[in-house]
PDB file of the backbone (N, CA, C, O) and the ligand in Angstrom, with CONECT records:
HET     ZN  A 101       1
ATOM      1  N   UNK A   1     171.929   5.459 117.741  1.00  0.00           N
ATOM      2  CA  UNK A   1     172.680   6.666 117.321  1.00  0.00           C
ATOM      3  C   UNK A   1     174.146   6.581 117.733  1.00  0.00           C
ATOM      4  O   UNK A   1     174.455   6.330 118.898  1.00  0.00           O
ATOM      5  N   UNK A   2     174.944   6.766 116.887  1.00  0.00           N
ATOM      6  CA  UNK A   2     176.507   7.187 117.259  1.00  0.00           C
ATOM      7  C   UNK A   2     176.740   8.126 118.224  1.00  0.00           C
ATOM      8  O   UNK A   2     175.956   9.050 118.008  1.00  0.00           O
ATOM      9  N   UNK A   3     177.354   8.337 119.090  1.00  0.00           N
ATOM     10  CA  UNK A   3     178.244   9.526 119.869  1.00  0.00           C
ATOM     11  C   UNK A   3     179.268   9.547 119.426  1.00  0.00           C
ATOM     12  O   UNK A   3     180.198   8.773 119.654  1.00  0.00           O
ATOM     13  N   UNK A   4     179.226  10.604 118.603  1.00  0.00           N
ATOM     14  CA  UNK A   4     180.355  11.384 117.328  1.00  0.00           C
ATOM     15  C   UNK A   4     181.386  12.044 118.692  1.00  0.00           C
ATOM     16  O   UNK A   4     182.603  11.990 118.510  1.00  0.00           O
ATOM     17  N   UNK A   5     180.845  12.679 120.085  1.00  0.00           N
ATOM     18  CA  UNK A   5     181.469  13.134 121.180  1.00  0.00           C
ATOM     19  C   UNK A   5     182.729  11.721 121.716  1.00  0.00           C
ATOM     20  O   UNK A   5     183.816  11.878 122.272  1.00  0.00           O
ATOM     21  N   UNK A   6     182.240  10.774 121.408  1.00  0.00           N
ATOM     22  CA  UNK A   6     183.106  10.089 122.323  1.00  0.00           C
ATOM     23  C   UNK A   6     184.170   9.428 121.344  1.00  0.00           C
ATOM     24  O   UNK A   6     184.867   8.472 121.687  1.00  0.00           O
ATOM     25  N   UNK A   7     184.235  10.087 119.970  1.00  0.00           N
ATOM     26  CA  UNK A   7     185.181   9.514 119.042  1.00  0.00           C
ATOM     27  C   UNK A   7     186.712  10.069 119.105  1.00  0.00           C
ATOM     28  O   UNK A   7     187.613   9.782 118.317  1.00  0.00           O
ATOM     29  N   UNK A   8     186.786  10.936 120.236  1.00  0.00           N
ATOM     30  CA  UNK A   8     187.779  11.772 120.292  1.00  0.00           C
ATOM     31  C   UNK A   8     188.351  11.857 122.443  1.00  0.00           C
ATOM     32  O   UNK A   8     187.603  12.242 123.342  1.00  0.00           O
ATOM     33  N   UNK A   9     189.280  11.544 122.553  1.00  0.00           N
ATOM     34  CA  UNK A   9     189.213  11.685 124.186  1.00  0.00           C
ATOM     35  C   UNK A   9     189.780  12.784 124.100  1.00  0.00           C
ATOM     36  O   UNK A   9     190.639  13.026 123.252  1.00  0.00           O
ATOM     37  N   UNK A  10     189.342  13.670 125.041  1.00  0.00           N
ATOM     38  CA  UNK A  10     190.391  14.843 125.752  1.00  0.00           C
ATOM     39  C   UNK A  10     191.067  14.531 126.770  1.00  0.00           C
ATOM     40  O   UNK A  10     192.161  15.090 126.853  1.00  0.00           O
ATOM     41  N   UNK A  11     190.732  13.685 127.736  1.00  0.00           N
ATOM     42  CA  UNK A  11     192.094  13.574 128.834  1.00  0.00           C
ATOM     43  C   UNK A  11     191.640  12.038 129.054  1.00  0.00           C
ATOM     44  O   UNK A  11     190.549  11.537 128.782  1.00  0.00           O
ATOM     45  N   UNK A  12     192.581  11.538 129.521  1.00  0.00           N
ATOM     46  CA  UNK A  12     192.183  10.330 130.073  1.00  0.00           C
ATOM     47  C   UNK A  12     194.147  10.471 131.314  1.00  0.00           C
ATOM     48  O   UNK A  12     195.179  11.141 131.266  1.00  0.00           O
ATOM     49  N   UNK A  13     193.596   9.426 132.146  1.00  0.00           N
ATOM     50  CA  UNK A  13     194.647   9.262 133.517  1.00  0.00           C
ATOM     51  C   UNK A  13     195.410   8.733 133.021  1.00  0.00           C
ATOM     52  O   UNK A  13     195.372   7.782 132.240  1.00  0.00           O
ATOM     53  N   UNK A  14     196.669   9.642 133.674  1.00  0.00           N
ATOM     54  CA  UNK A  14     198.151   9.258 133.828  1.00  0.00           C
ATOM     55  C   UNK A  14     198.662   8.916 135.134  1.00  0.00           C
ATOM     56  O   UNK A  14     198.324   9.344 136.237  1.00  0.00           O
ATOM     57  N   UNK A  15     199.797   7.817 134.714  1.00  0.00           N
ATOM     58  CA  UNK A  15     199.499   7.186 135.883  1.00  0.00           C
ATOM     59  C   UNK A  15     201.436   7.773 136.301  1.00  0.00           C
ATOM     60  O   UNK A  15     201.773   7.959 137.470  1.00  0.00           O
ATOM     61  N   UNK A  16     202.275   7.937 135.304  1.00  0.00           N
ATOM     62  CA  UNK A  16     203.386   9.176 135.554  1.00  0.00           C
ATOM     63  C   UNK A  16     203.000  10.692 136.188  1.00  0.00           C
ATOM     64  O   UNK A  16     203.674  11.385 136.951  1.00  0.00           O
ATOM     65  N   UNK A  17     201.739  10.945 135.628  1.00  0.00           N
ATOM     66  CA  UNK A  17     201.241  12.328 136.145  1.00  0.00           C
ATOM     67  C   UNK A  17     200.353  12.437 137.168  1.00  0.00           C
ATOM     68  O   UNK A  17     199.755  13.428 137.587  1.00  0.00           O
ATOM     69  N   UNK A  18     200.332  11.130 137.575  1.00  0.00           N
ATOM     70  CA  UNK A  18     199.024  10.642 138.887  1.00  0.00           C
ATOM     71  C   UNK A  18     197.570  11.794 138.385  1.00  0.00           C
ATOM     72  O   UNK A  18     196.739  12.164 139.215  1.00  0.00           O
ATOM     73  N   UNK A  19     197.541  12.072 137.393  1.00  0.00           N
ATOM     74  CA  UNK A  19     196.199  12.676 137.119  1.00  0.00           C
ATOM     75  C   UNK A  19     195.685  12.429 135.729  1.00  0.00           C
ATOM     76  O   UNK A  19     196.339  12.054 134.757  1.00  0.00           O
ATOM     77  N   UNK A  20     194.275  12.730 135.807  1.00  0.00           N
ATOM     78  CA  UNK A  20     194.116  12.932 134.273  1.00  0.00           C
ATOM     79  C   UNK A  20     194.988  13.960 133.350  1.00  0.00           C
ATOM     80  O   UNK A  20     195.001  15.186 133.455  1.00  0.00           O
ATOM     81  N   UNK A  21     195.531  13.359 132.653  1.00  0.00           N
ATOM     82  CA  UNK A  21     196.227  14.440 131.762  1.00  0.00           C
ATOM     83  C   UNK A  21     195.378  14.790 130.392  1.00  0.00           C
ATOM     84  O   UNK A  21     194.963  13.849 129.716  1.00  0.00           O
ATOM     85  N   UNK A  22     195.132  16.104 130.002  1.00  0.00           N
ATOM     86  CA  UNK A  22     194.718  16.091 128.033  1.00  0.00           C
ATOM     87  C   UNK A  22     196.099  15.234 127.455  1.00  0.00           C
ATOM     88  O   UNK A  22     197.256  15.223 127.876  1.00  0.00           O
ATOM     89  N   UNK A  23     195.393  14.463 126.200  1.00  0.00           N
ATOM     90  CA  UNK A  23     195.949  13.820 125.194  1.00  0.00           C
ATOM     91  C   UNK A  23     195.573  14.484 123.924  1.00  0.00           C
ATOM     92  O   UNK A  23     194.637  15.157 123.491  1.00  0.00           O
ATOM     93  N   UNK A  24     197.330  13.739 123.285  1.00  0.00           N
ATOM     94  CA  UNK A  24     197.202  14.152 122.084  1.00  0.00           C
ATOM     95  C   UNK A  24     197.067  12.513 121.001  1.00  0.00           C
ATOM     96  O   UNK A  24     197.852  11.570 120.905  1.00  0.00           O
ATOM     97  N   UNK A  25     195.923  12.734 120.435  1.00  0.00           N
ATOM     98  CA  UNK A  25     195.813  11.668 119.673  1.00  0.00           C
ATOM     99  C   UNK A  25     196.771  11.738 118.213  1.00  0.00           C
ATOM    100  O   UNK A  25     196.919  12.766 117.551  1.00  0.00           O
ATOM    101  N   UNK A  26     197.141  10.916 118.012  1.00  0.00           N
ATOM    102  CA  UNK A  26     198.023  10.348 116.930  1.00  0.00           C
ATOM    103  C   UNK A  26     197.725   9.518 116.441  1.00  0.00           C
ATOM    104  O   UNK A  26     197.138   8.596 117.007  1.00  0.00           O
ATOM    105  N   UNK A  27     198.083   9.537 114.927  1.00  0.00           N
ATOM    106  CA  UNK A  27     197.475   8.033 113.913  1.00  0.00           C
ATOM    107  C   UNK A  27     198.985   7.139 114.250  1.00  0.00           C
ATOM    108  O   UNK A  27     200.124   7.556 114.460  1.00  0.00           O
ATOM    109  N   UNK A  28     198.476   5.878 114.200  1.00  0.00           N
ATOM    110  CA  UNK A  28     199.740   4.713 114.295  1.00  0.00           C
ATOM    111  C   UNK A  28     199.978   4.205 113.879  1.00  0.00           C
ATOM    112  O   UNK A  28     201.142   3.807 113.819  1.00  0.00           O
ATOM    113  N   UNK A  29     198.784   3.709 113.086  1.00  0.00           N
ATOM    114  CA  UNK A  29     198.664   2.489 111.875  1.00  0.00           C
ATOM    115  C   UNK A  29     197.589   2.638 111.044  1.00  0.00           C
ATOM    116  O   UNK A  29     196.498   2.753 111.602  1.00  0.00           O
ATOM    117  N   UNK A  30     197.629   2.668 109.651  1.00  0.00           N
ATOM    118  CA  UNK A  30     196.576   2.580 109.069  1.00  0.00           C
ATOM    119  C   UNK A  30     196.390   1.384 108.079  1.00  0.00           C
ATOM    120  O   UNK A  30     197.133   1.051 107.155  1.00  0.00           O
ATOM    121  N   UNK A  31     195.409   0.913 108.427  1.00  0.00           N
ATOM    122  CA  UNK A  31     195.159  -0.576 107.895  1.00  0.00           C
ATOM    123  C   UNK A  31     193.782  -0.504 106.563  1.00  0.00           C
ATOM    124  O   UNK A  31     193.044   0.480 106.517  1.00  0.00           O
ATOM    125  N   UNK A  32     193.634  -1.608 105.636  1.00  0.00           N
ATOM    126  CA  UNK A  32     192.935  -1.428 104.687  1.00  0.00           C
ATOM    127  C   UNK A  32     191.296  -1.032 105.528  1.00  0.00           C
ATOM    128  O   UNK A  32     190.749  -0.169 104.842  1.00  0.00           O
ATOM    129  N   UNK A  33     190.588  -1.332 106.515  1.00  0.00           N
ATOM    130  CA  UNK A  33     189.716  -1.475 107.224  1.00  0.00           C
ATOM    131  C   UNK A  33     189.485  -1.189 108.178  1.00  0.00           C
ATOM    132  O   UNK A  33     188.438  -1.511 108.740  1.00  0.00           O
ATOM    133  N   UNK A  34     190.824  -0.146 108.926  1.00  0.00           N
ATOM    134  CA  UNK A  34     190.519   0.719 110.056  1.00  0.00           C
ATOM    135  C   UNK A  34     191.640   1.254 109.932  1.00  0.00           C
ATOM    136  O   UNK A  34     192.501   1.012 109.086  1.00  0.00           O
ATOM    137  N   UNK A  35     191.658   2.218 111.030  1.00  0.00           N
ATOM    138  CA  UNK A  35     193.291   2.950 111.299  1.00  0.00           C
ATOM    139  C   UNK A  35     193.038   3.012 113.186  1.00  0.00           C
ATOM    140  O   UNK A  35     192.039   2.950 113.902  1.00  0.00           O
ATOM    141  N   UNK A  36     194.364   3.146 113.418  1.00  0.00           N
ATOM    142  CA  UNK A  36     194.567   2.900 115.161  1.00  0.00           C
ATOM    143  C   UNK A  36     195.674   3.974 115.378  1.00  0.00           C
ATOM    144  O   UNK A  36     196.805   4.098 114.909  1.00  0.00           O
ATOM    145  N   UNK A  37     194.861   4.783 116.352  1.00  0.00           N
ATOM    146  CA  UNK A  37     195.198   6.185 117.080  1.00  0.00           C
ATOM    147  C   UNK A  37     195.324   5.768 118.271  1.00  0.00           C
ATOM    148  O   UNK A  37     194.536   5.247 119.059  1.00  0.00           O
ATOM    149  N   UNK A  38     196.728   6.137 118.338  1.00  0.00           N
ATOM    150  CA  UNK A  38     197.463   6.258 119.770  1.00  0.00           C
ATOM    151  C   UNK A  38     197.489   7.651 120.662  1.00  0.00           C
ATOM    152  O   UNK A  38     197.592   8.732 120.082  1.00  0.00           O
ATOM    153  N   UNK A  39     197.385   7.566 122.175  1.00  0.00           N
ATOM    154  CA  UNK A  39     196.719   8.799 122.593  1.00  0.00           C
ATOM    155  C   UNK A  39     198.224   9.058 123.431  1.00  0.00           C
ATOM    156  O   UNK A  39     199.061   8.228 123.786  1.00  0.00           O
ATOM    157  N   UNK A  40     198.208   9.990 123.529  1.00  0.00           N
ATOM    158  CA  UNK A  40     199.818  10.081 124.073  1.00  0.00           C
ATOM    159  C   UNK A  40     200.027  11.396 125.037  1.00  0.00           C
ATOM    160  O   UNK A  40     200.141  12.445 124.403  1.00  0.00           O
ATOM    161  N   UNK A  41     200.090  11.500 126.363  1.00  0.00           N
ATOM    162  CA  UNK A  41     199.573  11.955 127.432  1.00  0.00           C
ATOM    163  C   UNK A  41     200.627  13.639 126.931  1.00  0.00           C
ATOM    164  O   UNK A  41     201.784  13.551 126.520  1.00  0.00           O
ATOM    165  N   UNK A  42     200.107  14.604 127.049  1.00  0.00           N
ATOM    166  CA  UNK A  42     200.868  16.133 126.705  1.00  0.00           C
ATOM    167  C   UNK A  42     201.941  16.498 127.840  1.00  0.00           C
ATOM    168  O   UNK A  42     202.917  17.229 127.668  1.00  0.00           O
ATOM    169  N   UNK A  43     201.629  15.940 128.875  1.00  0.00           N
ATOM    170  CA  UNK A  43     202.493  16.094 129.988  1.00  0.00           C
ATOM    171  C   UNK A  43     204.077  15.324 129.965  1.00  0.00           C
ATOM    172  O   UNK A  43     205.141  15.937 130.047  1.00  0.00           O
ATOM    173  N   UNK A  44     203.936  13.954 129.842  1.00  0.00           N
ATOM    174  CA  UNK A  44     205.309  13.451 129.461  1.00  0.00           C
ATOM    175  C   UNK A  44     205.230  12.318 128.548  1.00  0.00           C
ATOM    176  O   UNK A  44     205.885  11.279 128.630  1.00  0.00           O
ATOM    177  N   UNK A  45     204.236  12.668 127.548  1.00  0.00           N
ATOM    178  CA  UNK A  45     204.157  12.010 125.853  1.00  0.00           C
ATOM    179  C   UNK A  45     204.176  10.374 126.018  1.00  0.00           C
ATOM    180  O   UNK A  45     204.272   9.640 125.035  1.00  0.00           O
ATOM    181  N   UNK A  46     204.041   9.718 127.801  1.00  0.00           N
ATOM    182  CA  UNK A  46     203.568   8.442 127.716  1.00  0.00           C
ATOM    183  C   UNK A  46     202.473   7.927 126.996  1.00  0.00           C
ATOM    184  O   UNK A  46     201.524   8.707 127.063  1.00  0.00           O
ATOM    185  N   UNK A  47     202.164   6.624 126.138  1.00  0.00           N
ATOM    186  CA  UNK A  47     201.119   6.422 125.705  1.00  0.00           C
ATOM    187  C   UNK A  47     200.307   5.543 126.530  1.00  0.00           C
ATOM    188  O   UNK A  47     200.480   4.447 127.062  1.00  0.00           O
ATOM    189  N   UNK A  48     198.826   6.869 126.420  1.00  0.00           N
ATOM    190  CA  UNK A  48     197.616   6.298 127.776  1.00  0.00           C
ATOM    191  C   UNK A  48     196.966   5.297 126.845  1.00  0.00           C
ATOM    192  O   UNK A  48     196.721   4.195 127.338  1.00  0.00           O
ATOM    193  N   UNK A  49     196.679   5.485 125.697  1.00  0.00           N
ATOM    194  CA  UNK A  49     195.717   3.926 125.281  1.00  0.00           C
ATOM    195  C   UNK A  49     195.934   4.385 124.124  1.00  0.00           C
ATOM    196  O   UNK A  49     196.748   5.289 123.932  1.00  0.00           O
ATOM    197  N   UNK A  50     195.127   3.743 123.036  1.00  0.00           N
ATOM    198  CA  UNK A  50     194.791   3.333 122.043  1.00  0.00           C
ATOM    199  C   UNK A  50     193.735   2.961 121.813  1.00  0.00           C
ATOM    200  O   UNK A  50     193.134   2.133 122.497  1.00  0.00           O
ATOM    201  N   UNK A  51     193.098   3.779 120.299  1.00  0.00           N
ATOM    202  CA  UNK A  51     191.748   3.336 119.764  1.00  0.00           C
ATOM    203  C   UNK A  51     191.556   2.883 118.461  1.00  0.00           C
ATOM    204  O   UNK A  51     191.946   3.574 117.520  1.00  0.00           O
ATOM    205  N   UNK A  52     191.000   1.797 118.280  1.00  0.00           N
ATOM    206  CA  UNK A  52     190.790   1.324 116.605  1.00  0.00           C
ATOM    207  C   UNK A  52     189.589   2.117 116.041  1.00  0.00           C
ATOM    208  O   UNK A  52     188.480   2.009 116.565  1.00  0.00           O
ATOM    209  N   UNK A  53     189.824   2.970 114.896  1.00  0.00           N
ATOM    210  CA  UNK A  53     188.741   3.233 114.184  1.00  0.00           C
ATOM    211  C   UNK A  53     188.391   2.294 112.956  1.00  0.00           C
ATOM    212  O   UNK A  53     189.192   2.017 112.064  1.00  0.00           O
ATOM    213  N   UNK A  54     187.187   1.880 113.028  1.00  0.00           N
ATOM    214  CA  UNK A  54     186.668   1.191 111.731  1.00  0.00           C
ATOM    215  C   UNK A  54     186.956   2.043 110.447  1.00  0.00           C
ATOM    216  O   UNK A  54     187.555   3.107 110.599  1.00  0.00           O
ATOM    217  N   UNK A  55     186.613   1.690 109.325  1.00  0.00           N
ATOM    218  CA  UNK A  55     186.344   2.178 107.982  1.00  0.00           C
ATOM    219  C   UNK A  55     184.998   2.809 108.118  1.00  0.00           C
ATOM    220  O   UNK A  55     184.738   3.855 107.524  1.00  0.00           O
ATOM    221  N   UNK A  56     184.058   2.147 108.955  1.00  0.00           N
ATOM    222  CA  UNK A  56     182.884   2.657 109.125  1.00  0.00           C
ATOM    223  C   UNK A  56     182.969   3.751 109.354  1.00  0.00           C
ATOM    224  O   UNK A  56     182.851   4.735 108.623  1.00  0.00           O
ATOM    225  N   UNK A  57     183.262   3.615 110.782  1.00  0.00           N
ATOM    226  CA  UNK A  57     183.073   4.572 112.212  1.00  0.00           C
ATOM    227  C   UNK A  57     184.114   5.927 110.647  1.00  0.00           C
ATOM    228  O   UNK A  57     183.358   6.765 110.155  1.00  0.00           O
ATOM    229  N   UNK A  58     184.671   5.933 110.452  1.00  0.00           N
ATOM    230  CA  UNK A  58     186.042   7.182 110.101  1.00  0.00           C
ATOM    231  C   UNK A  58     184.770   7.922 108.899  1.00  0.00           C
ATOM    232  O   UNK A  58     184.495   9.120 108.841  1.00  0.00           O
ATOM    233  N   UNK A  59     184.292   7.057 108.226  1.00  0.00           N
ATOM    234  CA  UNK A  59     183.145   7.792 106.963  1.00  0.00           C
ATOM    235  C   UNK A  59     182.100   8.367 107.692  1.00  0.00           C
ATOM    236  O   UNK A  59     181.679   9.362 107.102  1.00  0.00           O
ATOM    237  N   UNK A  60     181.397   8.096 108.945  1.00  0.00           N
ATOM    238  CA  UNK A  60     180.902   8.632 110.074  1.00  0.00           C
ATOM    239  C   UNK A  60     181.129  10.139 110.387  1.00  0.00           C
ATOM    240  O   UNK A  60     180.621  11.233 110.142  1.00  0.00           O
ATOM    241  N   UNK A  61     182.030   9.664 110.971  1.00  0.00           N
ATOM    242  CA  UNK A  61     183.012  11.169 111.563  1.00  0.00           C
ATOM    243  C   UNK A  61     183.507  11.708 110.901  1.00  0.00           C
ATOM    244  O   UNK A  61     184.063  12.729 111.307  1.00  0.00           O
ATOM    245  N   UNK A  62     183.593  11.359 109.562  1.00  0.00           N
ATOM    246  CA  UNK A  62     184.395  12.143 108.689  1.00  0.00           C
ATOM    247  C   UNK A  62     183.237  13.220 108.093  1.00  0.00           C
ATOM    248  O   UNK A  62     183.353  14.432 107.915  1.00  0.00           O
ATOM    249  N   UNK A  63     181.765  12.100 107.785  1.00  0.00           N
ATOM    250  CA  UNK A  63     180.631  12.955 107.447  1.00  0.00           C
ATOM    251  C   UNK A  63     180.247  14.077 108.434  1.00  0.00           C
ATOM    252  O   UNK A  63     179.889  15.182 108.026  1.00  0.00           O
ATOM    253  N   UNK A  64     180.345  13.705 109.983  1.00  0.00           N
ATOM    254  CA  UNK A  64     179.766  14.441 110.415  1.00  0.00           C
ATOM    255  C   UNK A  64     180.633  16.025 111.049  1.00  0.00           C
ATOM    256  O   UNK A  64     180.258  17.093 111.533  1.00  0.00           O
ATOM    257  N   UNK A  65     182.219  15.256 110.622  1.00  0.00           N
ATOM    258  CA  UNK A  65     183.064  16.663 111.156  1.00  0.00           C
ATOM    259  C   UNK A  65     182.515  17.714 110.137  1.00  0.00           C
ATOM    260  O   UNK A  65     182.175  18.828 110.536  1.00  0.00           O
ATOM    261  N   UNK A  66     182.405  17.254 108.441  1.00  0.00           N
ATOM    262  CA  UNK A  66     182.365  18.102 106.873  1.00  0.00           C
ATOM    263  C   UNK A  66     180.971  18.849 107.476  1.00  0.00           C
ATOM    264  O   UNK A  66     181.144  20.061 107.344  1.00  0.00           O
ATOM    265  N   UNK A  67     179.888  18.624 107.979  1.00  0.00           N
ATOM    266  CA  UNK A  67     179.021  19.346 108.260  1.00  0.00           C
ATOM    267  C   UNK A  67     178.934  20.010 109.371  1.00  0.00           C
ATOM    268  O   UNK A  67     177.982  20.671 109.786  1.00  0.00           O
ATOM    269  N   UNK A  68     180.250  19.764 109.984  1.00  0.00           N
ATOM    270  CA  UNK A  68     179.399  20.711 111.529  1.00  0.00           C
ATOM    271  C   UNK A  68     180.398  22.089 111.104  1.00  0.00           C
ATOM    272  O   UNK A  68     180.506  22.749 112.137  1.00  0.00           O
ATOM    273  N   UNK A  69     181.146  22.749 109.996  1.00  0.00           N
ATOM    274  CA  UNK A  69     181.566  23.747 109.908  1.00  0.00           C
ATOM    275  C   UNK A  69     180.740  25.017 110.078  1.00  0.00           C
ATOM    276  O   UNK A  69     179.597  24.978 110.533  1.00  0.00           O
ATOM    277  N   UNK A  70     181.340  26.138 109.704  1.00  0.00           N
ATOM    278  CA  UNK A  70     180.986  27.501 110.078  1.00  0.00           C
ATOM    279  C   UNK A  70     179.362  27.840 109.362  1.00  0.00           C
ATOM    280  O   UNK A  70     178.607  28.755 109.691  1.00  0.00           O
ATOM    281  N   UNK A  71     179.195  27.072 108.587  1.00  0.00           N
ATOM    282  CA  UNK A  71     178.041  27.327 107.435  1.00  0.00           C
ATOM    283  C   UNK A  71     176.623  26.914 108.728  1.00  0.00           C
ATOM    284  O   UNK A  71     175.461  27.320 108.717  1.00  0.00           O
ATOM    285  N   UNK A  72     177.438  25.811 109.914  1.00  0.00           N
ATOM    286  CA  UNK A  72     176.067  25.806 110.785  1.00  0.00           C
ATOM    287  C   UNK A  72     175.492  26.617 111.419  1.00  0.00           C
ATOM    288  O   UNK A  72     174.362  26.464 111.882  1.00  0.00           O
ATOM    289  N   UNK A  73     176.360  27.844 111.559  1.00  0.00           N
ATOM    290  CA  UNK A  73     176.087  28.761 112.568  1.00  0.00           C
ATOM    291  C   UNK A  73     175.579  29.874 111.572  1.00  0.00           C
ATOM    292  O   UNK A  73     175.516  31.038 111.968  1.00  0.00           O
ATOM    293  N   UNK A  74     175.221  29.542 110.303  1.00  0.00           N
ATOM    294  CA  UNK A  74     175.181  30.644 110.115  1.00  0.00           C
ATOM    295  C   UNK A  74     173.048  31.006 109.493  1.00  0.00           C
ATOM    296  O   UNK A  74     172.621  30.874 108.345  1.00  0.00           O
ATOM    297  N   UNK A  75     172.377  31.364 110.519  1.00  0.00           N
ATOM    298  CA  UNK A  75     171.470  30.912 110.768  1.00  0.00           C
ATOM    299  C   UNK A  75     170.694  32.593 111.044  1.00  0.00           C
ATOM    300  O   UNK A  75     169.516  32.680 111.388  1.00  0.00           O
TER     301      UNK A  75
HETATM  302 ZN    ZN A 101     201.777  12.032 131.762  1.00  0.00          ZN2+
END
């Protein structure tokens, strides 16, 4: 099974902010077969890492963001 949770970071450590800081992810590059999101710390906009998304992985998450809307809750 995928962890659709770990396709997204909320904080990861800064090492300007000596703490974990929240990040803001940003697209950087988009390539025929993935795209690469740069994470860029909210505190002083250093960049903490970088992640390659597949073509896969993005039709994934893309499926599973389109279904987790308001229509789930509505029960
Ligand atoms: Zn920082």
């Amino acid at each position: 099974m995928q962890q659709f949770e770990s396709f997204r970071a909320s904080s990861l450590y800064c090492q300007k902010c000596s703490k974990a800081m929240p990040v803001r992810e940003k697209l950087l590059l988009v390539l025929p077969d993935k795209e690469i999101y740069d994470y860029l710390c909210t505190g002083c906009a250093s960049s903490l890492g970088q992640r390659e998304v597949t073509a896969g992985e993005l039709m994934v998450a893309r499926a599973a963001r389109a279904s987790s809307g308001p229509s789930r809750f509505r029960i």
